[in-house]
TORVEXFI-887924 format. One line per 3 residues: number of its first residue (from 0); for each residue x negated, y, z negated of N, C-alpha, C. Coordinates in nm, 2 decimals. Layout:
NUM> X:Y:Z:X:Y:Z:X:Y:Z; ... .
This chain:
0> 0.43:-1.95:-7.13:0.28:-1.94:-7.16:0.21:-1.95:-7.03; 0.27:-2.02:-6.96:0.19:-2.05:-6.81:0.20:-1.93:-6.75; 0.22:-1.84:-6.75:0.23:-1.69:-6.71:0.11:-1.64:-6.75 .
3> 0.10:-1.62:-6.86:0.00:-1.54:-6.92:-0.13:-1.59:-6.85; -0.15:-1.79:-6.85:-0.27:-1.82:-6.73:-0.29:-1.78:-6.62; -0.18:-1.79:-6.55:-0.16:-1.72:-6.35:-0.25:-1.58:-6.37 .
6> -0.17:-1.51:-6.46:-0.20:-1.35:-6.48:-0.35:-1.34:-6.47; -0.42:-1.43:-6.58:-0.57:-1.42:-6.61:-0.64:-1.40:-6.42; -0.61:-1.55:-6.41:-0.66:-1.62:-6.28:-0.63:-1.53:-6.22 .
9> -0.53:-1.49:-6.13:-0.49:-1.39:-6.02:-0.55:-1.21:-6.01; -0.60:-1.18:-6.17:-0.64:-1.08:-6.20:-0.81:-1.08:-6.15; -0.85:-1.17:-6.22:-1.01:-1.21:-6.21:-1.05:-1.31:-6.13 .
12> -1.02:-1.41:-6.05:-0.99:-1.51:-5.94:-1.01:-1.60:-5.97; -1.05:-1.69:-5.88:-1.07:-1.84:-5.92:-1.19:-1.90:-5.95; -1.30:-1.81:-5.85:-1.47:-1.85:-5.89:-1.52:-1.78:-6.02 .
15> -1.45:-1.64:-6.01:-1.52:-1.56:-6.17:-1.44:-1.69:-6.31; -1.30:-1.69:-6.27:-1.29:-1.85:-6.39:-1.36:-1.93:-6.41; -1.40:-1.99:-6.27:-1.49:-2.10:-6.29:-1.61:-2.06:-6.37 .
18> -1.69:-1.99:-6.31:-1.77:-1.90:-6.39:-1.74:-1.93:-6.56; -1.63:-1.83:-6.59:-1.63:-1.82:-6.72:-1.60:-1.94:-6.82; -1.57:-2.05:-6.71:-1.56:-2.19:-6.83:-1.66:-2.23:-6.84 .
21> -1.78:-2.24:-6.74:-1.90:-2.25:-6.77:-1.98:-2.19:-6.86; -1.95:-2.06:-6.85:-1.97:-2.00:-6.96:-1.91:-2.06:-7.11; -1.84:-2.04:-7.14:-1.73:-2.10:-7.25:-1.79:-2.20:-7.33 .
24> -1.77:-2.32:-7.21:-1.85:-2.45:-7.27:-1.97:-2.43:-7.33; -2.08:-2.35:-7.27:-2.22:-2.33:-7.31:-2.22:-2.21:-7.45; -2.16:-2.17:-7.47:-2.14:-2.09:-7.60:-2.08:-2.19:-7.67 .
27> -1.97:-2.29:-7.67:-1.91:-2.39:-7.72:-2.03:-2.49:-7.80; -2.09:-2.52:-7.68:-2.19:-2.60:-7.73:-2.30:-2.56:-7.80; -2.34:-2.44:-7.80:-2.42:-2.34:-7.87:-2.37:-2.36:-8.00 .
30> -2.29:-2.28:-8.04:-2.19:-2.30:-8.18:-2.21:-2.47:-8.25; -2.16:-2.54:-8.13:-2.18:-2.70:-8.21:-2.28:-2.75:-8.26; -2.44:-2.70:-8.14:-2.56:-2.76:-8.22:-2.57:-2.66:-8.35 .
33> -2.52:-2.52:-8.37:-2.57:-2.43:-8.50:-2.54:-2.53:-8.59; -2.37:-2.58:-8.56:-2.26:-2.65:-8.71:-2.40:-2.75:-8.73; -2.43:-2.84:-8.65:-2.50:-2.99:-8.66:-2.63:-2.95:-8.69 .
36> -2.70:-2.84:-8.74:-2.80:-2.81:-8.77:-2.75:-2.71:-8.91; -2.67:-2.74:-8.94:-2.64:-2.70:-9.08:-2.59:-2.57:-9.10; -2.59:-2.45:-9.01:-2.51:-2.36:-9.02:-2.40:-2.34:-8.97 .
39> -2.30:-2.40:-9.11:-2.17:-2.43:-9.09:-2.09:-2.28:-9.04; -2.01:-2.23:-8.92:-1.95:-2.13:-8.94:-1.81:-2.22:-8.85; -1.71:-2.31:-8.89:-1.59:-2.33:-8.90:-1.51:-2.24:-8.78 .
42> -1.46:-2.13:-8.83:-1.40:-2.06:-8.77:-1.48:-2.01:-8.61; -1.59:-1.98:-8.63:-1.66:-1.96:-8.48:-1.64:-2.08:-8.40; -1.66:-2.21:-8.46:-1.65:-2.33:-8.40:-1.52:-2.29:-8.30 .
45> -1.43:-2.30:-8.41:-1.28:-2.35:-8.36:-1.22:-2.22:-8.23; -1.34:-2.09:-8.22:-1.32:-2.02:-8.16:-1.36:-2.04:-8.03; -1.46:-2.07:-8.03:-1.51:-2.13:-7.94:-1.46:-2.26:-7.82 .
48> -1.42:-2.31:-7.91:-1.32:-2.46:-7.88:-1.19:-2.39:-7.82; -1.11:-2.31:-7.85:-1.01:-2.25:-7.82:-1.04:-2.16:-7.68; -1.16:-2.09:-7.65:-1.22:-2.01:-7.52:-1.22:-2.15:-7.42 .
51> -1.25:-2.26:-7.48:-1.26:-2.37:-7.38:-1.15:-2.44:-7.31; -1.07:-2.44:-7.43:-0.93:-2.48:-7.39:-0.83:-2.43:-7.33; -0.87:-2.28:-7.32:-0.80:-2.19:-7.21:-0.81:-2.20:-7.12 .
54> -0.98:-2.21:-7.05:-1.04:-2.20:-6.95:-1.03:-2.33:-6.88; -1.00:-2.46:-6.95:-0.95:-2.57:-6.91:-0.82:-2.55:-6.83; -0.74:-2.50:-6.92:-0.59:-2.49:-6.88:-0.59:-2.39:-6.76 .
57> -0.63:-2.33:-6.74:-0.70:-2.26:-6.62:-0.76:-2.34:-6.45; -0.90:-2.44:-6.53:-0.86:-2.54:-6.42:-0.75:-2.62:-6.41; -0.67:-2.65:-6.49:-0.61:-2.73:-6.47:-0.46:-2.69:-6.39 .
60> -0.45:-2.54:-6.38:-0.34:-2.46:-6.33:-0.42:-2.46:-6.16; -0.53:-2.46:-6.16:-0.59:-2.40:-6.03:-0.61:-2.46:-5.92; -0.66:-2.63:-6.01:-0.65:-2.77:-5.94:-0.55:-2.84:-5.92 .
63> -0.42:-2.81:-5.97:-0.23:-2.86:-5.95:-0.27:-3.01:-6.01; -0.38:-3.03:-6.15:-0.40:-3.09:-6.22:-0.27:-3.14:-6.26; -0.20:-3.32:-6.25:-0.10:-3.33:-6.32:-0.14:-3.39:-6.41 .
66> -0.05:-3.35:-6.52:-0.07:-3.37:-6.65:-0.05:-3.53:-6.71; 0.06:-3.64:-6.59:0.07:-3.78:-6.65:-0.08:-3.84:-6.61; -0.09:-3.80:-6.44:-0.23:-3.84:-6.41:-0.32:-3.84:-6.56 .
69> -0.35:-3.71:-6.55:-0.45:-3.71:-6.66:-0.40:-3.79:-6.79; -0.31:-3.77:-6.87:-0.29:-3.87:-6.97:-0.32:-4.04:-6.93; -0.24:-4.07:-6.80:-0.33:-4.20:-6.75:-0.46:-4.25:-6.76 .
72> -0.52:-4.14:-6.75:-0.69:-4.15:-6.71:-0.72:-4.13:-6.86; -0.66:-4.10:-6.95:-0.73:-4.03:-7.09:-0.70:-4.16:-7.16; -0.59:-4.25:-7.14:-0.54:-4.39:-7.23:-0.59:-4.47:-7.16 .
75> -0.67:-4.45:-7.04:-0.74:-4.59:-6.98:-0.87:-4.60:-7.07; -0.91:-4.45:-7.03:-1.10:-4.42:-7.10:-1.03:-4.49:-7.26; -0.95:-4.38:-7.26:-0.95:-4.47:-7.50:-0.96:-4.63:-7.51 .
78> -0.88:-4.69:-7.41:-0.84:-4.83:-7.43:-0.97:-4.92:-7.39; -1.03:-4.83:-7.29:-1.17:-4.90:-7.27:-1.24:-4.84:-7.34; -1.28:-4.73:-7.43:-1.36:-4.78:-7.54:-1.35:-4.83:-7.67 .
81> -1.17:-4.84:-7.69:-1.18:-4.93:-7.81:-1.22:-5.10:-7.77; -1.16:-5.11:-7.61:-1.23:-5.30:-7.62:-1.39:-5.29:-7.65; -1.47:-5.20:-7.58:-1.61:-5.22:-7.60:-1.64:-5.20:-7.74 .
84> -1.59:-5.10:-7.84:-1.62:-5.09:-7.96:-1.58:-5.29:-8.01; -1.45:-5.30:-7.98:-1.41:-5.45:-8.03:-1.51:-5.59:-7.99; -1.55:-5.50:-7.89:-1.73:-5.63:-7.80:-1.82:-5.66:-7.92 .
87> -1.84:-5.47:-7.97:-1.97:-5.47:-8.04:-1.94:-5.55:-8.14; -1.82:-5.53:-8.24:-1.83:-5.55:-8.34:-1.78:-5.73:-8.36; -1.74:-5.74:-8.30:-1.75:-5.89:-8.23:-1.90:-5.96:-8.20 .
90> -1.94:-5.92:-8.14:-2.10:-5.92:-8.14:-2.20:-5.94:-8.26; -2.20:-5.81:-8.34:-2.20:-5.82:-8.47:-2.22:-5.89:-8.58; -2.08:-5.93:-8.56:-2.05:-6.02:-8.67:-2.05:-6.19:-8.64 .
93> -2.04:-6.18:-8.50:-2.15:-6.35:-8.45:-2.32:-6.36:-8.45; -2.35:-6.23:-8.47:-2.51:-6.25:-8.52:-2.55:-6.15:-8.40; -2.51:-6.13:-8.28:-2.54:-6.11:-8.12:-2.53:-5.93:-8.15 .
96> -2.65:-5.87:-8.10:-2.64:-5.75:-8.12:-2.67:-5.69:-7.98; -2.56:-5.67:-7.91:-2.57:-5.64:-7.78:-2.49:-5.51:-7.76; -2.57:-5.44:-7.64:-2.48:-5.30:-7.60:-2.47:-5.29:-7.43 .
């Protein structure tokens, strides 16, 4: 499958990608506020989401992005915001309503 990303990239380069994840996201996010303003269209969603996750995988081919790195960085962020969520709700429930 990593083939088929080179191909993209090497065809259309590295700034027109960049370009088009920007693009991506902003259509992505377009779609999200429709869902959250009540015009549910599901399948555009998840299309959308998928244009993004290409174009990710793209930077992520472009930038020699490693993939433990990033899971590292992805279970630090979760683990730091489940203790803050465990702050609040600690907080909470001692009367202390702090953020």
């Amino acid at each position: 499958m990593i083939e088929k990303y080179q191909k993209i990239i090497k065809y259309y380069g590295q700034d027109n990608q960049l370009n088009k994840l920007v693009e991506e996201m902003g259509e992505f996010l377009a779609e999200l506020s429709r869902n959250r303003n009540g015009d549910l269209n599901r399948g555009k969603l998840l299309e959308e989401l998928e244009d993004v996750k290409i174009c990710l995988r793209q930077f992520e081919l472009m930038y020699n992005v490693d993939p433990f790195e990033q899971a590292h960085i992805r279970n630090f962020k979760l683990d730091r915001q489940c203790q803050r969520i465990d702050k609040e709700i600690l907080n909470v429930n001692s009367g202390h309503v702090w953020k």
